[in-house]
N, C-alpha and C positions, 0 to 999 in steps of 0.2 A: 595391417591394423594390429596394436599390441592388445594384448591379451585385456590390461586394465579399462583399454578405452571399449572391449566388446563388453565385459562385464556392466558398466558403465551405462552405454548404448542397453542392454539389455534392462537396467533396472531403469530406467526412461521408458521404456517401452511396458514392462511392465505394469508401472506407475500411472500412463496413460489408459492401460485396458482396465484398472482397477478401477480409476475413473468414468470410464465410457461405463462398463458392467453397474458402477452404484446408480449413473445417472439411468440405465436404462431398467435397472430394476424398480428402483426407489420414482420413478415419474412417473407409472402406471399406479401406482399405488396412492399418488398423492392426487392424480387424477381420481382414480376412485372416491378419496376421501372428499374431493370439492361434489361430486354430486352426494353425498351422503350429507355435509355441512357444508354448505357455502362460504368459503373466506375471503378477506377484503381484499379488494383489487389492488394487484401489484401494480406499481405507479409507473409505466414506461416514462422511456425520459425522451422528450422532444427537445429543441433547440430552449425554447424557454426556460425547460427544467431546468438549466444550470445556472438559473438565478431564484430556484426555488428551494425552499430547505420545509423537513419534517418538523415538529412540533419540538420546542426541547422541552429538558428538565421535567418534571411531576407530572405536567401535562398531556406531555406524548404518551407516558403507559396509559392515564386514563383515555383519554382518544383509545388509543388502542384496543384495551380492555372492552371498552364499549362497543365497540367496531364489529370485535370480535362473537358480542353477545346478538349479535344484529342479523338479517341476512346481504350480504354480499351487495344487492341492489342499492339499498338502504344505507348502509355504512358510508354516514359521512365522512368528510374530506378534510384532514386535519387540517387546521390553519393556522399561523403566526402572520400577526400584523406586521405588514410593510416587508413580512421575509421576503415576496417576490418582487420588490418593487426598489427601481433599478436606484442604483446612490452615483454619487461623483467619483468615486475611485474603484467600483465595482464591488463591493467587498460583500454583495448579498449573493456572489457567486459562488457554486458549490465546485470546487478545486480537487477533481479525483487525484492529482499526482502529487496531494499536497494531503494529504489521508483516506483511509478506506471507510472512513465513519458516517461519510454522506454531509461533514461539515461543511459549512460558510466559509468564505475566507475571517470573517472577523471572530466563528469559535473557534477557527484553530489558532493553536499555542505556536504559531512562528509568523515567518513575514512571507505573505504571500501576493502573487499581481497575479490578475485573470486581465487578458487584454483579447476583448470582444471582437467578431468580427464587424462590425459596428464603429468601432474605433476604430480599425485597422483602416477601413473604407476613408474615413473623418478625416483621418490623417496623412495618409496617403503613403500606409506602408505596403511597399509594395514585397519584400522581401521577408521572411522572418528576420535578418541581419537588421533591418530595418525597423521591425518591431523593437527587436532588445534595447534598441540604442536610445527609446522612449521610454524603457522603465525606470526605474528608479536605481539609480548604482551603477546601470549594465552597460559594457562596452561590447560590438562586434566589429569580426573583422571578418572576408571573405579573400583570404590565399588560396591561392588554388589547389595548396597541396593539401587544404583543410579545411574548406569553406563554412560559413555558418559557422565560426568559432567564437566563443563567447567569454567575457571576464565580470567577472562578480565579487564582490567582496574578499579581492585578493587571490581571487583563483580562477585559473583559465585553461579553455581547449578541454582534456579530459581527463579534469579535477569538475568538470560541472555534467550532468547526466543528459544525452539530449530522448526524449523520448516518443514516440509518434503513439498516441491512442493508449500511455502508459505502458508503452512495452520499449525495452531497451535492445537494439541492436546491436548495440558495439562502443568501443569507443568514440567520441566526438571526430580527434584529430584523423580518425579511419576510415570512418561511416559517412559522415554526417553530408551533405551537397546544398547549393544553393537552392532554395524552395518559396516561390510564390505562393500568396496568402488567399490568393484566390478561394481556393480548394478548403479555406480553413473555417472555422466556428469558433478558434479562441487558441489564444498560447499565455499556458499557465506555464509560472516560473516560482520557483520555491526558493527560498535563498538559505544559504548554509547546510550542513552535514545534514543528507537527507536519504542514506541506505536504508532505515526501516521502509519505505514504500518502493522505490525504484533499485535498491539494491547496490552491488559494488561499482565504484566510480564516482560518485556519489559526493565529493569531499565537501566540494562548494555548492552545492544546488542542483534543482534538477530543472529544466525546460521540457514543456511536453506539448507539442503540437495534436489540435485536436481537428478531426474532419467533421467538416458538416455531415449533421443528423437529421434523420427525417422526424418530422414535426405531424401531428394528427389534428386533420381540418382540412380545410378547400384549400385546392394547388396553388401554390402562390411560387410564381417565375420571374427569374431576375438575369440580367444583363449588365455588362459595365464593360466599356473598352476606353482605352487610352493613346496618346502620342506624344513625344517628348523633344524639345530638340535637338537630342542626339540620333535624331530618327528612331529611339527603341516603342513597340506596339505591342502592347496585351489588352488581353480578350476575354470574357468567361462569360460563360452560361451558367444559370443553376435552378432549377424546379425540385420540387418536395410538398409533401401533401398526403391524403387519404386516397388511396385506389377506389374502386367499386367494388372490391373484395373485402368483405366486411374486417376488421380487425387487421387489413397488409396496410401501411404507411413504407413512403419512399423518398428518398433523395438521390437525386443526381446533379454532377457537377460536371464542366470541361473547361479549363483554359487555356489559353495558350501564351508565350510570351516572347517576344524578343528585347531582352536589355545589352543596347548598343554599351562598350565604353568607352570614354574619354581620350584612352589609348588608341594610336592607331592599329587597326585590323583586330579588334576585342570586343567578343559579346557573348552572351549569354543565352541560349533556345531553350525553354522550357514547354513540357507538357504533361497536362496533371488531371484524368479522368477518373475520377470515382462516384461509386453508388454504395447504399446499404439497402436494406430492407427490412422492416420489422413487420412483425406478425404474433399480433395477440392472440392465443390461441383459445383461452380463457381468460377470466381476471382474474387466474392465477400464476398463468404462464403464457411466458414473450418468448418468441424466438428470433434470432436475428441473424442477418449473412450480411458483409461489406466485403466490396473488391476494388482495388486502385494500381493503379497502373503511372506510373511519374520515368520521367525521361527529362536531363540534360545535355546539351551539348555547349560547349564553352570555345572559343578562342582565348585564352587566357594570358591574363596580364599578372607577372610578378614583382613590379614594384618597381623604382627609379634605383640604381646605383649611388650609393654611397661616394662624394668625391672629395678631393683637397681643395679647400676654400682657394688654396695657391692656385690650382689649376685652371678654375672656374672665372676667374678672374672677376670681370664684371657679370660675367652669369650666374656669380653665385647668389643663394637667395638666403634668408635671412627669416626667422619666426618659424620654419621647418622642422629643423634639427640642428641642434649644434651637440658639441664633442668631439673627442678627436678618437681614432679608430684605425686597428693595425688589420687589415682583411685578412681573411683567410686563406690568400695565395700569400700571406706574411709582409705583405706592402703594407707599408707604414705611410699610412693616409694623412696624419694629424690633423689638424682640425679641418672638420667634417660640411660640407653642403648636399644639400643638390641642386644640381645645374639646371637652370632655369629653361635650356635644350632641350631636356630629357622628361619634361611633364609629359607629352603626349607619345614616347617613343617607345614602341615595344621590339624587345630585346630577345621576345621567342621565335624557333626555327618558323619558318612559312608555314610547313607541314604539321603543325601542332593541333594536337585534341586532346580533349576532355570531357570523358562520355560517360554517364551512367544512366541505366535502364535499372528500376526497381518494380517490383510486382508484390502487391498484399493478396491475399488473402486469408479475412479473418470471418468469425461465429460463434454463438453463443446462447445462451438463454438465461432467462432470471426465473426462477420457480418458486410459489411463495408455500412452502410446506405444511405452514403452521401460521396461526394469527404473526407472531412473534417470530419466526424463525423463515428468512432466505435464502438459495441457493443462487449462485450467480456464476458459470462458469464462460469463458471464452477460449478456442481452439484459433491458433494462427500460424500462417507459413508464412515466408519473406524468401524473395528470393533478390539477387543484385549482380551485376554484370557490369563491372568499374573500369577506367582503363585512364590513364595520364600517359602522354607521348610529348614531353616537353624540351625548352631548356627553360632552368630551372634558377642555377646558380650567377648570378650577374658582380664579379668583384676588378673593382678597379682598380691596376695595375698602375704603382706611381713608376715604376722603373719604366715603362714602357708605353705609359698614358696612355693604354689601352683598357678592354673591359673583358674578361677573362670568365670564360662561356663554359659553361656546365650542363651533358643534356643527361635526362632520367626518365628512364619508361617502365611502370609499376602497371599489371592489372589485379581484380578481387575477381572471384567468383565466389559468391557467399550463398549459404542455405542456412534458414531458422526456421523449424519449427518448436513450439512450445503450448502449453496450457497455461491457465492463469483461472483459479477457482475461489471462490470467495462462497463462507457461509456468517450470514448475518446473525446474530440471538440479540432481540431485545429482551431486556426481563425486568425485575424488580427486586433488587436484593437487600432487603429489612427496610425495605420504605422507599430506597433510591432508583432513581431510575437509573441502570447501564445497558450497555450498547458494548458489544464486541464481536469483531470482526476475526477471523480465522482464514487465512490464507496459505492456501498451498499453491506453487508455482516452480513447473518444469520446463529445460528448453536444452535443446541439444544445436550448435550451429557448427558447421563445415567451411570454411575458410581455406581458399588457394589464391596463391598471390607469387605470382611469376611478374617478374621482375630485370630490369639492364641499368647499370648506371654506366657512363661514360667519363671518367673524370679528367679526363683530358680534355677533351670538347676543344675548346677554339677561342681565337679572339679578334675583337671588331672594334674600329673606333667605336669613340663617343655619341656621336653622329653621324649620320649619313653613314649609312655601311649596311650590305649585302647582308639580308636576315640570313639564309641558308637554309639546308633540310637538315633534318635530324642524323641520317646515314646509317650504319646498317648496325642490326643489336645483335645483342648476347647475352642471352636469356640463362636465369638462374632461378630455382622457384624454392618458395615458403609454403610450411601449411600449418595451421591451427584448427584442432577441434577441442572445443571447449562443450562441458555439461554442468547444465547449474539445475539446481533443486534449494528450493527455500520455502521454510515454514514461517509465518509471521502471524503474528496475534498484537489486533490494536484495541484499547477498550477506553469508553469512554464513562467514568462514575461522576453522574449529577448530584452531588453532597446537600444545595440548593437549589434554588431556580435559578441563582445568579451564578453560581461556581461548582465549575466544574475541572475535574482530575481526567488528563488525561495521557496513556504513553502505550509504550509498543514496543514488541520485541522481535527483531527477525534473526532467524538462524539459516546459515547458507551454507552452501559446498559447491566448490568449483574448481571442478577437472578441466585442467591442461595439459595434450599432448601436441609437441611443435616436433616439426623436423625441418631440414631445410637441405637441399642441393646442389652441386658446382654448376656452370655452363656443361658437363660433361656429363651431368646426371648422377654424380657421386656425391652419397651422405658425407657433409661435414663432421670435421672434429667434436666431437662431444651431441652431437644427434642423430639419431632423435631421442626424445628425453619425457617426461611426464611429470608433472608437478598438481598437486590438490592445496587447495585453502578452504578452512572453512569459521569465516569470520562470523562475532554475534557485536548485534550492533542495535539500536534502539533509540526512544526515547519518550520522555518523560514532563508534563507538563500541566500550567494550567490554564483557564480563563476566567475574570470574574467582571462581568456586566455591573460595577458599580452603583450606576444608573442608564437608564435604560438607553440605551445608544452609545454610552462608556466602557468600553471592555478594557481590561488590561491582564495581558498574557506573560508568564516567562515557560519559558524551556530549557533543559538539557539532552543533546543530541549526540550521536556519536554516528561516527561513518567508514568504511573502509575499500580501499582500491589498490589495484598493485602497484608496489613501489615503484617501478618501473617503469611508469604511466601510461605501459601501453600492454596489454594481458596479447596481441593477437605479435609482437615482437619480444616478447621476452626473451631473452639470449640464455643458454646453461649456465654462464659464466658470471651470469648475474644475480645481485640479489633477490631470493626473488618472497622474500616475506611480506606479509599484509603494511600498505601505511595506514595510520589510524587517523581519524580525525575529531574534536571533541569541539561541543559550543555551547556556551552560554547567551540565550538570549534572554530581555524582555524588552518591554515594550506597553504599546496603549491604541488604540483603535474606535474612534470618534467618528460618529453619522450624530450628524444635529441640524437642527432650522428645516424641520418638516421635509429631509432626506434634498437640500439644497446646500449644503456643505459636507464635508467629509475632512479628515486629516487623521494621519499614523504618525508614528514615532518607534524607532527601536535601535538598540542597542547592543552591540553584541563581541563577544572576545571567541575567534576561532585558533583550536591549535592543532597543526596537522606534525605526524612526527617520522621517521624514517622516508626521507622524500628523495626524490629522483631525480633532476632537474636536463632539461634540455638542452644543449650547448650544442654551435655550431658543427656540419659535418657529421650527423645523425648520430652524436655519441651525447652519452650522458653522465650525468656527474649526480656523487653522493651531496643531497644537501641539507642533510640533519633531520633540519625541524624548520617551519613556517607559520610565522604568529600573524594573525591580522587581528584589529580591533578599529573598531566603528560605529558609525552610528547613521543611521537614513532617515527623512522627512519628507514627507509626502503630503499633499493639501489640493483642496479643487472645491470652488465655491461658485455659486450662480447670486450674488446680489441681488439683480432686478433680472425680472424673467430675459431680456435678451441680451444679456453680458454672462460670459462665463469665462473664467480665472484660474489657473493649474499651474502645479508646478510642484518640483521634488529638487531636492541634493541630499549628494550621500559622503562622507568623508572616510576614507580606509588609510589606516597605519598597516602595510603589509611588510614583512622583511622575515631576509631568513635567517637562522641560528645555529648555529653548530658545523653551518658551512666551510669547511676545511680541506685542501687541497694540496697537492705535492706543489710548492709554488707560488704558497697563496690561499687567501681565505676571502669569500664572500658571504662572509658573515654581515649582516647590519644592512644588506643590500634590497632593495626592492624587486620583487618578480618580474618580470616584463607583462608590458599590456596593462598595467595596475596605476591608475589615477590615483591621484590621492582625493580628488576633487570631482566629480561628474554632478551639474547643475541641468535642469531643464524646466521652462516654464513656458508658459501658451494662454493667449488669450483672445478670444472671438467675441463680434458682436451680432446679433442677427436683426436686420430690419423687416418688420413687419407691413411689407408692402403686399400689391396685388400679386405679385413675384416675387416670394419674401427670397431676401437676400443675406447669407454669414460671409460675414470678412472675418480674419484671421490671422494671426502670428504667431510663430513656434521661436523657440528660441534653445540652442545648446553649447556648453561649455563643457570641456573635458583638459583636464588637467596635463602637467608634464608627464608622459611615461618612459621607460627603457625599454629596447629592443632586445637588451639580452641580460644574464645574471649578473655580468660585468660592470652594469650601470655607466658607461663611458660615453653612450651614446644616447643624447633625449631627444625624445620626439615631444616638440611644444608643445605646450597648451596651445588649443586655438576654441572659438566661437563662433559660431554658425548659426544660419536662420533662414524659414521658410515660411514663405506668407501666401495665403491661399485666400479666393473667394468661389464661393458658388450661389449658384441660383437654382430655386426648386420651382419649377414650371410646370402651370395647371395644367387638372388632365383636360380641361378644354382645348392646350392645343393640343397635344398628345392622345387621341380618344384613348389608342390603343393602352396606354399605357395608367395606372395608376398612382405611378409616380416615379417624377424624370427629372433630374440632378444633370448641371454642366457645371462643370468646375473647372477653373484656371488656378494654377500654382507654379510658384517662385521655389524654387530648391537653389540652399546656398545663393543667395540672393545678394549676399555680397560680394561676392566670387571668392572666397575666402580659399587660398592655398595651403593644406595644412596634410602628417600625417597621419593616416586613421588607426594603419597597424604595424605592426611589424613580429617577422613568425623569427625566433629564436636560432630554427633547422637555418635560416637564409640570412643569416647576419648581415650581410653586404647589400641587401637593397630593402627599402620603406616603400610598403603599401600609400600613396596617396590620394585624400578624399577627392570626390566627385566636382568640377568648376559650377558655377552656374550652368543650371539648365530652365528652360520653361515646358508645362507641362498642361495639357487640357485631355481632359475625362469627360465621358457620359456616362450615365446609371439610370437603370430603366426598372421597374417592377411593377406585377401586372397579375 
């Protein structure tokens, strides 16, 4: 271990006991202070709360103030009209990963989606991949070498932050796994440069999956299983409520999942147990513990091969992909298909796995000090056990019309722990009311990643042909420890009751030490090595309520990530300075017609500058600078109480600049995974019978994209659609049950062959979406 990373290690630890010491001094004392004065009760947050918001503007300090002069029992409960009362687009929801202010989605200064579990149910997402792909703008893709990958307003994989409960892991294309929404309460998604709250990585937005919270009240228990026919089956249980221990409130969740694929011999095993606990211990202090436990296994599919339309003959297909395309065993493809043989053919060894075990545990407490002033700290470990045993690379050989087989076996064993501390001051500064948050956050993570690639591997016709096994490895291993420490301060000054100034500053530091070894156990050339950055990045913004239900926001954002775009492979030999990222946004944010319609609008120019870019064969290229600019629409209206009406499009100018190569320039070119176009609208009717009955349509569009920097190769646009009905069945027949949902659904309903990704590492074969399936669910609550 070098000398910097103990130093390092030691001031982490440090930092941590200075922490536990104030909390442990300073919470005796404030205990004392609540029997001496009674202060108003800290507001736990149940599932509901995060469509609940505090009072703004002049009127929260007087609430406050008063509150304060009150005793504890007594002190009423601030309230804003219709704050908790739920809209079309969700926008009364309070978005921690989108600021630390305790705002709404419609006070903050950017464009923000809270997608309820609620909707997820409605819709029938079953994946988070599935979520995204219903917001507004958002693309996902699930490769195996990097599942759960995401594109947004021109930036994808990890240029976008994925987060579980606000805490960041890692990078996206490292970390990230397929994950069932079961287990979930909501995934917030933040769009554009968004390091002041989630930190480096950050370019394009951040995504944060949130777990169900225990709720205080009588237990209320829920069930939902499903079947599809691909044969895939999920399952989940979930209970939460008030114990018989005065002040404990609990959630617990289990489900289970098998998503069959399309491919032959491809699926997916999911399992996902978690609980929390809260524990009011006064009504000035919460305390809290949550533990999760998530497990994948995969047979995995990487895509159909890339072929010569010559070859394909009558099997080639057509609205897929066209271009022409020289593979990366240097076969000169020209214009491009895929073979209409190869939809359901999978190309991986027999022996292939795809396994990760993840383990949470986190904790914490909210402590209210002072009328005015909170502490809110949380303590969390993660722990991960990853492993891929593939083949991987699928490129077709014109010389030999064959398909030229690549196998790679990578595992992680990763450890994080970290703190995450927040102190709240509301006050009154010459009349106004502000709100400023102060955030200190530390985390130390351990990273080993042994590793075999084989690049020889093998070749197999097109069809019909002996999968194989993988055969014997030769192991060579990586390691990353990384330490980050950031300070951030966000503050909110109410000028009016209608407008308000808001921005934030974070300052960070992030130690990197990598080394890496032969199959022989001998340090490489130029490792092991040690690199620190320490980016300041921020932003600034406002909101002004026009009229009551009108807001209209702008912002300027700033973001930073390694240039390299991946902090846990950084090579010595590369660059390795901050890329930066800058945005202008504004925008307007509309609830009207007695919170029966909704609609946003925003616009925005991002510019990211010394950028890295991905090119086949895991190397990378300098690619300047990357401009995106666009604009998004969002709307969802209820006419008459049983018709409702949604829908969004987002339009993105992405390219990059300065793109210059020995060979060549892909300047002016589009990033891969980048629509220019992503449409989606849905409309349901519901009959009010004895068995009231909702029919339903979804409907999606997504534009041409490239598979790589080269632009030579597009994946078409295609159009997809899924129509569902369900029926809610009295609890007369169900005694047990107080309320019990069957639903039938149509996914891809057209059978529409299209495709959905393609990862840049794999040039030579396309991700393709899902054929028709039929699908019947039950939901039980009780």
């Amino acid at each position: 271990m070098s000398s910097s990373h103990i130093v390092r290690l030691r001031r982490f630890l440090l930092a941590s006991a200075a922490l536990t010491s104030f909390v442990a001094i300073d919470m005796p004392a404030a205990l004392a202070q609540q029997f001496r004065e009674p202060l108003p009760p800290v507001e736990v947050s149940p599932p509901q709360s995060r469509k609940q918001t505090k009072p703004a503007g002049r009127d929260a300090a007087t609430v406050r103030r008063t509150a304060a002069r009150r005793p504890a029992v007594a002190a009423p409960k601030p309230v804003v009209p219709n704050a908790s009362a739920p809209t079309p687009l969700n926008s009364n929801a309070i978005a921690e990963s989108a600021s630390r202010l305790g705002l709404t989605v419609r006070e903050t200064p950017a464009t923000v989606e809270v997608i309820s579990a609620e909707t997820m149910r409605e819709q029938g997402y079953r994946t988070v991949s599935d979520v995204a792909q219903g917001a507004v703008g958002v693309t996902a893709g699930d490769n195996p070498a990097e599942p759960s990958a995401f594109s947004m307003r021109g930036f994808t994989n990890s240029q976008i932050n994925t987060l579980y409960n606000g805490i960041k892991i890692g990078p996206q294309n490292m970390t990230s796994r397929i994950m069932d929404t079961a287990n979930l309460e909501a995934v917030e998604i933040l769009k554009g440069p968004a390091s002041l709250i989630s930190g480096e990585g950050a370019a394009g937005g951040a995504i944060n999956f949130v777990s169900r919270q225990p709720h205080t009240g009588p237990i209320r228990n829920e069930a939902d299983f499903s079947w599809d026919s691909l044969n895939s089956f999920r399952a989940h249980y979930g209970s939460g409520g008030s114990t018989n221990v005065e002040g404990l409130d609990y959630r617990f969740d289990v489900s289970r999942s098998t998503l069959n694929g399309f491919a032959d011999d491809t699926n997916t095993r999911t399992l996902d147990v978690s609980g929390q606990l809260n524990y009011r211990i006064s009504d000035s202090l919460k305390v809290w513990g949550a533990i999760e436990y998530r497990e994948d296994r995969s047979k995995a599919y990487w895509g159909a091969p890339l072929v010569p339309v010559a070859y394909s003959g009558s099997h080639a297909t057509a609205g897929i992909v066209s271009g022409a395309y020289v593979a990366s065993n240097n076969s000169i493809l020209g214009p491009i298909t895929i073979d209409d043989r190869t939809f359901n053919t999978n190309y991986n060894v027999l022996d292939n796995r795809n396994v990760a075990q993840e383990v949470w545990l986190r904790g914490g407490f909210e402590l209210k000090l002072a009328p005015d002033l909170t502490l809110k700290s949380q303590a969390y470990a993660y722990g991960a056990e990853r492993s891929w045993f593939n083949n991987e690379v699928e490129a077709f050989n014109a010389a030999t019309n064959l398909v030229d087989r690549s196998r790679f076996s990578v595992a992680h064993s990763q450890r994080l722990v970290g703190n995450i501390t927040d102190l709240t001051w509301d006050a009154n500064i010459a009349g106004f009311d502000n709100r400023l948050v102060t955030t200190l956050s530390s985390s130390y993570l351990d990273f080993v990643r042994p590793g075999a690639f084989k690049p020889l591997g093998d070749s197999v016709p097109l069809v019909d042909f002996d999968r194989g096994f993988y055969g014997p490895l030769t192991i060579q291993q990586q390691t990353a420890r990384i330490d980050n420490e950031a300070l951030s301060f966000e503050d909110r000054l109410k000028l009016t009751r209608t407008f308000a100034l808001i921005g934030g500053l974070r300052v960070e530091h992030i130690g990197l030490d990598r080394n890496s070894t032969d199959p022989a156990g001998l340090v490489k050339a130029d490792f092991p090595f040690s690199k620190s950055w320490a980016p300041v990045t921020g932003r600034i913004g406002y909101t002004w309520e026009a009229v009551p239900g009108l807001t209209f926001f702008s912002q300027y954002a700033t973001g930073a990530d390694v240039s390299a775009n991946n902090i846990f492979l950084v090579a010595p030999t590369q660059n390795l300075d901050l890329t930066t990222a800058r945005t202008y946004e504004t925008g307007v944010k509309h609830v009207l017609w007695d919170n029966r319609a909704e609609w946003s609008f925003s616009a925005y120019d991002i510019l990211r500058k010394n950028v890295y870019a991905a090119a086949g064969g895991m190397q990378l290229n300098i690619a300047g600078r990357q401009e995106s600019k666009g604009v998004e629409l969002a709307g969802s209206i209820r006419p008459i109480e049983p018709l409702r009406l949604w829908g969004n499009i987002a339009y993105v100018d992405a390219r990059y600049a300065g793109y210059d190569f020995a060979g060549g320039s892909f300047s002016g070119n589009t990033p891969p995974n980048v629509p220019r176009f992503v449409a989606n609208a849905g409309a349901s009717w519901r009959f009010s019978t004895a068995w009231p009955v909702e029919v339903g349509i979804t409907g999606r569009h997504v534009g041409d994209r490239y598979n790589t920097d080269a632009n030579t190769v597009t994946m078409n646009a295609y159009t997809v659609g899924d129509v569902y009905a369900f029926v809610d069945i009295p609890k007369t027949v169900f005694n047990a049950a107080d309320q019990a949902r069957l639903t039938f659904r149509v996914r891809n309903f057209t059978d529409k062959r299209y495709a959905i990704w393609g990862d840049p590492f794999y040039p030579n074969q396309i991700l393709l979406g899902a054929p028709r399936t039929y699908e019947i669910s039950a939901a039980f609550k009780w």
